[in-house]
N, C-alpha and C positions, 0 to 999 in steps of 0.2 A: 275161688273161680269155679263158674258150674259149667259141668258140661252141657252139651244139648240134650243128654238122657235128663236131666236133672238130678243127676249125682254130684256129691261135690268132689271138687279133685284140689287135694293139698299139695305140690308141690314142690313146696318149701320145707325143706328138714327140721322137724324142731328141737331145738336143745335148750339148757336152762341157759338163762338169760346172768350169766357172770359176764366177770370183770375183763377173765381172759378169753371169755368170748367174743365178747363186746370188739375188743382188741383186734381178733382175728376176722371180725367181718369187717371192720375198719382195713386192715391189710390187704385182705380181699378184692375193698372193692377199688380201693384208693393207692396200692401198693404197688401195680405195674406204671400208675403216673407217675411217683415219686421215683421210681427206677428210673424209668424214660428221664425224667429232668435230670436226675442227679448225672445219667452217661453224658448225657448232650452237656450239660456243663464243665464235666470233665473236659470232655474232646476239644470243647472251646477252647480250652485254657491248656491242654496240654498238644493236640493233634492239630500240626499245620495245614493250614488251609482249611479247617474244617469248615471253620462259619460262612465261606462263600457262598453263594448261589450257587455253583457249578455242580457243588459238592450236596447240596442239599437235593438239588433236581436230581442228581445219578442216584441218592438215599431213595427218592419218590419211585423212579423210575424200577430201580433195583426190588422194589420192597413192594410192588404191585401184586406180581405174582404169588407171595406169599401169603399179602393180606387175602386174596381170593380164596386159595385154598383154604386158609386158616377159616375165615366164615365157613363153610362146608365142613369144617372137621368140628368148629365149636358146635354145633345144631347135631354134629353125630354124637359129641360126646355126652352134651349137654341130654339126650334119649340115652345114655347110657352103653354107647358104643366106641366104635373106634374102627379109621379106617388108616390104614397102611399103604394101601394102593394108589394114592393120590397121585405122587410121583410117575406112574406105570402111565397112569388114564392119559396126564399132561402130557408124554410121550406119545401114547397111540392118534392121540387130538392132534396134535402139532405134525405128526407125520401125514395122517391121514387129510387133511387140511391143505399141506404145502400137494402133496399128489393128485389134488381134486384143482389143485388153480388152474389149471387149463380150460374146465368146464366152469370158468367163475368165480369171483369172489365170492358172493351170495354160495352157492354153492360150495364152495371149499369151509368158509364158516359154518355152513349150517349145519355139511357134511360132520365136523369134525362134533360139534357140539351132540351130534344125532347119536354117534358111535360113541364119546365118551355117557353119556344118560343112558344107553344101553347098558353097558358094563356096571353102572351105577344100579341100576333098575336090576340086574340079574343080583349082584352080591346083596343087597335087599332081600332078594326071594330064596336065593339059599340060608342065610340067616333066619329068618321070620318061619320061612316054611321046614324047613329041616332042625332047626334049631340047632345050627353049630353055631361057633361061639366065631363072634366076630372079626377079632383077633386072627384064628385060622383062616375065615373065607380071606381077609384082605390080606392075608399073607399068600395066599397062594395066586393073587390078582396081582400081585404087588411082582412077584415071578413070572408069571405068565404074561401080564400085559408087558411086562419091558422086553421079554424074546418076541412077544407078537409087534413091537413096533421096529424090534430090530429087524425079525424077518422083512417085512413088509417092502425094504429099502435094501435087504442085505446089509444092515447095520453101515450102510457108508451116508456121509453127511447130503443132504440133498438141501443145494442151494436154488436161489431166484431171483429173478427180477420180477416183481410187482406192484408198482408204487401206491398202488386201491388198498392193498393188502398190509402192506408198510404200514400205511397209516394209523394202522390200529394199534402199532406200537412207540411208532416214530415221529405224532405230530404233538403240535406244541400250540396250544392257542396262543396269541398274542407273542409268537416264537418265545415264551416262558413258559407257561402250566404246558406240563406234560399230559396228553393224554388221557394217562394211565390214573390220575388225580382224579379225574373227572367217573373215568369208571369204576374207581376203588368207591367215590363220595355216591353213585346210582347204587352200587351193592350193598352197601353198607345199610343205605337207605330203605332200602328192598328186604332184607334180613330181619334190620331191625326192628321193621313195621309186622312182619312176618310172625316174630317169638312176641315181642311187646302187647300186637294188638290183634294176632288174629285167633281164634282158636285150635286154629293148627296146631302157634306154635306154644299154648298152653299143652297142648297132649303129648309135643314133644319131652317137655321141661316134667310132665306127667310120669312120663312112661320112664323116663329116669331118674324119678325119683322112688317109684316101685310100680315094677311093669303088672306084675299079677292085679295087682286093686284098679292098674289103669283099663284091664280087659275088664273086671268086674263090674269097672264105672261104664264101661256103654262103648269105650275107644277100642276103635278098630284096627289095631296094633299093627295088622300084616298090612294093608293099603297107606300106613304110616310109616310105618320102617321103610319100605319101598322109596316113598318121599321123601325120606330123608338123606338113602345113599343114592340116591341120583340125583337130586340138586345139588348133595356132595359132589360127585363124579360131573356132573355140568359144571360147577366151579370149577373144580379143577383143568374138566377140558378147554373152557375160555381162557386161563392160567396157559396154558400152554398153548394156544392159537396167538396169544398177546406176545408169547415171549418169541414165538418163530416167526411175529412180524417182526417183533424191533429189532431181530439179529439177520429178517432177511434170508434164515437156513435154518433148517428143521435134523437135529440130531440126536433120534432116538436113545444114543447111549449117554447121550446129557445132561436131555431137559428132564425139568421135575426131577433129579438124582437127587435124594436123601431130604427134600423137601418135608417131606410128612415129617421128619423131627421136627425142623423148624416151626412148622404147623402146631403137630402136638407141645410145644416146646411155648408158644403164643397164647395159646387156651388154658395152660394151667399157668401161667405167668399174670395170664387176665386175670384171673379171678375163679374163673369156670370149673365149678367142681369134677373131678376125673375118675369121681363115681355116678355122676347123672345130676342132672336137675337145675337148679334156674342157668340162663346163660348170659354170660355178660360182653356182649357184643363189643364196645367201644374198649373194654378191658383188652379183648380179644387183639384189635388193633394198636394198641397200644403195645404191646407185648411184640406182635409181627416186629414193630419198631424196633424195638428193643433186640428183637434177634438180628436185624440187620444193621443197623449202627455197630454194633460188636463186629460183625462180620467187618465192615468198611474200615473203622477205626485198626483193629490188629493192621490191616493190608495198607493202610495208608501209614505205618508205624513201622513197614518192614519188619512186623511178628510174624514171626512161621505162621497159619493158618491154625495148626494143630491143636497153640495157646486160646485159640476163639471158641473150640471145644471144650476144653476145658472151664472156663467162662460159662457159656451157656451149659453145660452140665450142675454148676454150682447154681445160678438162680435158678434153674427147674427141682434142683431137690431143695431149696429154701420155699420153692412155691410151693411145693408138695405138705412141707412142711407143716406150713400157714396151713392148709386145707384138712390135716389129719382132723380125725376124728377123737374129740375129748370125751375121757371114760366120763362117766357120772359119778 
C-alpha cells in the first residue's frame, strides 16, 4: 500500500512462511469463530434456556456496549496502543448526558459524545506530544475520569424519565431486533470501511507496525494518534449514552466498570495483534461475543461470577499465545 508521499508502507510483519506459521495465522484469523461456535453449542446442550429468543436478544442487547468499545480499542491497539480509560469516558458520557436532558435530547447526546471526544482528543496529545507511554496516560484517565463522573452527581445514582431518550436503548424494531443490533451492524460498518479502505486506516495499521518508518514515510503521526483516541473515547461515550438509556439511570460508579478488560480481552481473542498492525474487525466482534456469552452462561448456571474470570483469563493467554512471536 503507498502512501500519498509515495512511500511505501508495509504493514504487515513478515516472517518465514512455515508450517507452524501457516497454522497460527489460520488460528488468528479463523480461531475466535471456532471458539464462538464451539460455546454457543455447548450452552445449547448443556445451559437451560439458552436457545430461546429471549435469551439470545438479552446476549444482543448485553453485548452492544462492548462490541462498541471493543472497535475503539481494536484501531488503538492495532496503531500500537492501548487505552484503559474506556470505562471512565462511558461513565462521564452517561452522567453528563442524563444531566443535560432537561435542555434536550439532541442536546444531552451530543452533549455527552462532545465531552467523551474531548478526553479522547487530550490523551492523544499527551501521548503523541509528550511522549508518555500510553499505558500511563490511560491509566491516569481511567482514575480521574471515574472521580470526575462521580463528582459531577455526588456519586449517587441519577434516575429519569424520557421516553426520546429510552429509545436509544429500549426500542425493538418489529418488537424483536433490538436497537442496539442495528447500531453495533452502522459501526461495525463504519470501522470497517475505515481500516479496510481508507487511508487512514492503512497509517493506523502503519504506525503499529513501526512507528519511526511510518514518520519517515510522509504520516503525520501526531494528527493520527489524536484520531485514533478520540473516535476511541467517542465510542465509548456512545457505549455509555446507550447503556443509560436502556437502564433509564446514569451511575457513575457502574457504567463502563472493568469494561476495558472485556474490550482488551475481544481484540486479542480476534485475532488483532497486541503489538500493533493489521486489524481484524469482525474477529474483534466475534471475541466481544465470546466474552459475554461466558459471562451469561456462568449466571444462568448459578456459577459464582468469579469462575467467568477465570474462563476469560485462560482464552486471553491461549490468544496471546497463538500471536507470540516465532524466533527464526
Amino acid at each position: 500500500m503507498s502512501s500519498q508521499t509515495g512511500v511505501e508502507i508495509n504493514y504487515t510483519k513478515t516472517r518465514p512462511k512455515t508450517v507452524n506459521h501457516e497454522f497460527d495465522e489460520m488460528a488468528r484469523k479463523y480461531g475466535a469463530y471456532a471458539v464462538l461456535v464451539l460455546i454457543l453449542a455447548l450452552n445449547c446442550v448443556f445451559t437451560p434456556n439458552f436457545a430461546k429468543v429471549t435469551t439470545i436478544n438479552n446476549i444482543l442487547v448485553q453485548v452492544a456496549t462492548i462490541m462498541l468499545v471493543s472497535l475503539g480499542m481494536t484501531i488503538v491497539i492495532s496503531s500500537g496502543g492501548i487505552d484503559i480509560s474506556v470505562g471512565s469516558i462511558m461513565a462521564i458520557s452517561a452522567i453528563i448526558s442524563a444531566k443535560l436532558l432537561p435542555y434536550g435530547v439532541t442536546t444531552a447526546v451530543f452533549g455527552g459524545l462532545a465531552i467523551a471526544s474531548f478526553f479522547g482528543m487530550l490523551i492523544g496529545f499527551l501521548i503523541i506530544h509528550y511522549k508518555i507511554q500510553p499505558i500511563i496516560v490511560t491509566l491516569t484517565f481511567m482514575i480521574a475520569g471515574r472521580g470526575i463522573a462521580q463528582v459531577i452527581n455526588n456519586a449517587q445514582l441519577l434516575n429519569f424519565i424520557e421516553p426520546k431518550f429510552s429509545y436509544l436503548g429500549l426500542h425493538r424494531f418489529g418488537n424483536v431486533l433490538p436497537i442496539q443490533v442495528v447500531i453495533i451492524a452502522v459501526a461495525v460498518a463504519v470501522i470497517s470501511f475505515i481500516v479496510k479502505r481508507m487511508t487512514f486506516g492503512q497509517y493506523i495499521q502503519s504506525m503499529g507496525d513501526n512507528l519511526k518508518a511510518s514518520r519517515l514515510a510522509g504520516i503525520n503521526t501526531f494528527a493520527t494518534t489524536l484520531i485514533i483516541y478520540t473516535l476511541s473515547s467517542f465510542l465509548a461515550g456512545f457505549a455509555g449514552i446507550i447503556e443509560t438509556a436502556r437502564l433509564s439511570a446514569a451511575d457513575a460508579n457502574a457504567i463502563g466498570r472493568l469494561i476495558e478488560l472485556d474490550a482488551i480481552a475481544a481484540v486479542a481473542v480476534g485475532g488483532t495483534c497486541m503489538t500493533g498492525g493489521r486489524a481484524r474487525i469482525m474477529g474483534t466482534m466475534a471475541g466481544a461475543l465470546i466474552m459475554q456469552i461466558i459471562t451469561v452462561s456462568v449466571n444462568m448456571n448459578n456459577i459464582p461470577y468469579s469462575y467467568s474470570l477465570v474462563v476469560k483469563s485462560i482464552i486471553i493467554i491461549l490468544a496471546l499465545y497463538v500471536q507470540r512471536e516465532r524466533s527464526k
